[in-house]
N, C-alpha and C positions, 0 to 999 in steps of 0.2 A: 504494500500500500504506500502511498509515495504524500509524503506528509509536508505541509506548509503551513510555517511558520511565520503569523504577520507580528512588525516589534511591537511591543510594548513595553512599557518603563518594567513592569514587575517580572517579564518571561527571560530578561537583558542572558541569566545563566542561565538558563534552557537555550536560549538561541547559542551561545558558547560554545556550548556542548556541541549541539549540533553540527555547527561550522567546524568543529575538531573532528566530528567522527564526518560526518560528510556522507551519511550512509541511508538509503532508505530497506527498510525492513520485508522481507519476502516471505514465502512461505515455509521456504528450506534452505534461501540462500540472502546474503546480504548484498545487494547491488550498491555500484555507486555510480550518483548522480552526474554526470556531467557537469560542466560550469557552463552559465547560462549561453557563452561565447561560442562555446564547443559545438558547432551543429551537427559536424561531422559523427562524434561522439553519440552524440543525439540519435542519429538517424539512422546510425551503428545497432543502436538499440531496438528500432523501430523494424531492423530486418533480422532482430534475434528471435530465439525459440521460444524466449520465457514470456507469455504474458504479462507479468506484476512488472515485467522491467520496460515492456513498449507502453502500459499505461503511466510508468511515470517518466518517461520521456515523453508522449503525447500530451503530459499538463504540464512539461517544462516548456513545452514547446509554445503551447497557447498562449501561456504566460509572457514570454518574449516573442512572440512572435510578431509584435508593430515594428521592432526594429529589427525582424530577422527577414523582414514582409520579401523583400527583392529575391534575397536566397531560396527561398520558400516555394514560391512563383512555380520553377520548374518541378519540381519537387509533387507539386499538386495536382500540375499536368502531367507527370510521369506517368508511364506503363508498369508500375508498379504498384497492384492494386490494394496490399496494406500501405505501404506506407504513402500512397495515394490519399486514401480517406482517412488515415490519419492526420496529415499535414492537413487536407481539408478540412476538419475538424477542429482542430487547434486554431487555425487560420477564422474560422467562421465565429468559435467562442471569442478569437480575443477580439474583432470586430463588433458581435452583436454586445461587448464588454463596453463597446464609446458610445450604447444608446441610451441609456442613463442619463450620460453628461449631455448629451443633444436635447435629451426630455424636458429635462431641469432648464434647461436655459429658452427653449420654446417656450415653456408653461412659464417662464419669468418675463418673455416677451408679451407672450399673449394676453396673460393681468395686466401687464403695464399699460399696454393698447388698451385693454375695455375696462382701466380703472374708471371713468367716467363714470359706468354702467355701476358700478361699487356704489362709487359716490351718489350716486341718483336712488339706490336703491336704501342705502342708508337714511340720506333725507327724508326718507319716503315714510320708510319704517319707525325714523326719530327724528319727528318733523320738529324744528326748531322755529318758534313763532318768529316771523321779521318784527318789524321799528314798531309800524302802523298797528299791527296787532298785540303788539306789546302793550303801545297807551293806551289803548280801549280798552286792554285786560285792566288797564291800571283804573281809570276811568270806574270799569266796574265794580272795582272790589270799593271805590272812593262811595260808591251809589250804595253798598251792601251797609258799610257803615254808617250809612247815612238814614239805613231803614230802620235802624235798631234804636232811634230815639224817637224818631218821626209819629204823625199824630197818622187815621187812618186815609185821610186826603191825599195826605202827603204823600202815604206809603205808595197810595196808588199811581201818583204821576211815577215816583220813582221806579215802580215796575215797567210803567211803558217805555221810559227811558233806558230801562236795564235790556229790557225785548229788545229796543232799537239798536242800541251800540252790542249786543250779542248778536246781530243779522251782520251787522257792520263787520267786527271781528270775524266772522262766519266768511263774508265778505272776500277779507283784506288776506286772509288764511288760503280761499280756492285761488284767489290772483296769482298769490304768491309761487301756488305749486304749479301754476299753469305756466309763468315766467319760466319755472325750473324743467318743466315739460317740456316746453317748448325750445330752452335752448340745448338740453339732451338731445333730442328729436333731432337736429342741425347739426350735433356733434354725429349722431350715432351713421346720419348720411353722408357724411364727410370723412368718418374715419369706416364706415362694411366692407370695401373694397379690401383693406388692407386687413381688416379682422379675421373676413374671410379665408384670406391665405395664410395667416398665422394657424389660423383655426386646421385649414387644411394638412399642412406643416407638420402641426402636433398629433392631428388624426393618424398620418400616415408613419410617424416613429412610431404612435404605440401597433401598430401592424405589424412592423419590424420586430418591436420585441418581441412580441407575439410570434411572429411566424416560427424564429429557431431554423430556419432552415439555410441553404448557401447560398444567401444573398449578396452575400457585403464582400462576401472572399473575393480573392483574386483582381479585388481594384484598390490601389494604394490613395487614391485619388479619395474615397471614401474614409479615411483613417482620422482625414482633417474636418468635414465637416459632411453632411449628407444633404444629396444631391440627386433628384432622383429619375436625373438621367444615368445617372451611373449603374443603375439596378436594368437587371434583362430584360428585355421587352416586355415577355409574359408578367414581370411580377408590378410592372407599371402601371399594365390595363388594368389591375386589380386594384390597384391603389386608391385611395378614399378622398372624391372632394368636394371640400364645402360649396356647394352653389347656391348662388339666389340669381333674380335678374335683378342687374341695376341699372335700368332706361339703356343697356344694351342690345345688338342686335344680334341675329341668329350668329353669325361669322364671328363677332368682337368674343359673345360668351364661349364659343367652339376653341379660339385661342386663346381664350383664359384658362379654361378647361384643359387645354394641351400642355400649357405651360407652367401650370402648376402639377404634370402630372409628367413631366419632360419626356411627350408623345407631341409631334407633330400631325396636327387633325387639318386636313387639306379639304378645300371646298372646289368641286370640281367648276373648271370653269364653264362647263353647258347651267349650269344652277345658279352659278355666283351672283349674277344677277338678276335674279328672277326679286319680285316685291318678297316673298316672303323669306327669302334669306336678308333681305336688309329688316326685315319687321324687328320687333322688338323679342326677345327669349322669354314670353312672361308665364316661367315658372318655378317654382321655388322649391329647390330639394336641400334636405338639412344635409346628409351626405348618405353617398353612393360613387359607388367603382367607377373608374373613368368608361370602362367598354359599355356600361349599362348605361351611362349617365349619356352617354355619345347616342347611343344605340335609342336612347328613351325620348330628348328633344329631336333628332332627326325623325322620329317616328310621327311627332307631331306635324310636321311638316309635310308628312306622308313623301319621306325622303327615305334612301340607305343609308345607311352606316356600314362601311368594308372596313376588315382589318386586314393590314398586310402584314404578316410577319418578318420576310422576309425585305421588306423594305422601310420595318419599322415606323408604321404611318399606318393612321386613321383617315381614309377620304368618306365624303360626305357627298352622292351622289344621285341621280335620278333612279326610283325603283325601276328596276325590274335589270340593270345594266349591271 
């Protein structure tokens, strides 16, 4: 079993130890680990007999394997079918290991952009009286003291006056949240577009983690941040995006749709200009796969949706072609 060891201030002679014997524990025999440098060594193990010793070079491997990425490469395409899918394997853990940190920093994106929505919902929840409704509260409670001595004449104007400046406050209260409605309402259309794609962003890492399968391998390009052209065709069209329409038109949403999905969706030119490819996309889907989403507005249109795989492109064309 091939054992790891993360420091901590209180394990410091346990780690000691370890670094002196250098040894992971088998069933009948003691192997030793390579140094994390050693790929050779590594991969020595990877084409030995013993099981206990190619699993603990297969998590030495995973473990380094961001900076062993280039060496690797061949190694994954080899015709060699264990140590094939094990390099795969190690390669794939330490990749789908950077979606984490992608997550985090999406979902720290995405709050930031719709903190407004925070803020508005807060108001909402703990509404804070403005100026105007402050003095009328104040007004009223001046009126409440003023009943507690008063003869029954008196008490009575001062009720009508209390009804009146409690309509007023009531008043000065809906104004107030209608200002705050109304200028959310201006923010939330100013900032959808870009929500949208954060939204989509984050939908599609958590897919990633989820999936567990060889996504991320074999592109170093993915190591730095995610990009989801980098990922195979097939696992693109699958990929999840937030749409709505926003006063766009059939073609404008089709390459938003493409490009938040790094699939090229082409509008054939016998259609391109027809009224309804310039009309407006008005429909609202919270998410869905790009091939469905493609496949779902061109339907409305009483258009095709072709996938090519081999050319990597979505065209959008007259039925029946």
């Amino acid at each position: 079993m091939f054992m790891v060891f993360k420091p901590r201030q209180h394990s410091l002679p346990i780690l000691l130890a370890c670094a002196a014997a250098s040894v992971v524990l088998g069933a009948a025999d003691v192997h030793t680990v390579p140094p994390k440098a050693d790929l050779e060594a590594l991969v020595a193990q990877l084409r030995g007999d013993d099981p206990e010793a190619r699993d603990a070079a297969t998590k030495a491997l995973g473990e380094h394997a961001l900076e062993l990425w280039d060496k690797l490469l061949p190694l994954a395409g080899g015709d060699e079918p264990e140590v094939r899918a094990r390099v795969r394997s190690a390669m794939t853990r330490a990749a789908v290991g950077r979606i984490p940190a992608w997550i985090k920093d999406a979902e720290k994106d995405l709050y930031n952009q719709e903190k407004f929505r925070h803020d508005f919902r807060a108001a909402v929840l703990q509404p804070v009286l403005c100026e105007e409704e402050k003095a009328l509260k104040a007004k009223l409670a001046e009126l409440e003291r003023a009943e507690a001595g008063a003869d029954e004449a008196r008490r009575a104007e001062l009720a009508e006056e209390k009804k009146r400046l409690s309509a007023e406050a009531s008043g000065a209260r809906n104004a107030a949240y209608e200002r705050l409605r109304a200028a959310y309402l201006k923010r939330e259309a100013a900032e959808r577009k870009e929500t949208l794609r954060l939204r989509t962003r984050l939908f599609q890492l958590y897919q990633l983690r989820a999936d567990r399968e060889v996504t991320l391998a074999f592109r170093p390009d993915m190591q730095a941040a995610y990009d989801p052209k980098l990922l195979p065709f097939e696992k693109r069209l699958g990929l999840t995006v937030c749409y709505e329409c926003l006063d766009e038109t059939f073609a404008q949403a089709m390459a938003r749709i493409g490009a938040w999905a790094g699939i090229e969706i082409v509008i054939a030119p016998e259609v391109s200009e027809e009224k309804r490819i310039r009309a407006l996309a008005d429909q609202r889907v919270t998410e869905q796969d790009v091939r469905s989403l493609a496949a779902g507005l061109a339907a409305v249109l009483e258009l095709d949706c072709r996938v090519d795989a081999e050319a990597q492109r979505i065209t959008i064309l007259p039925r029946g072609r």
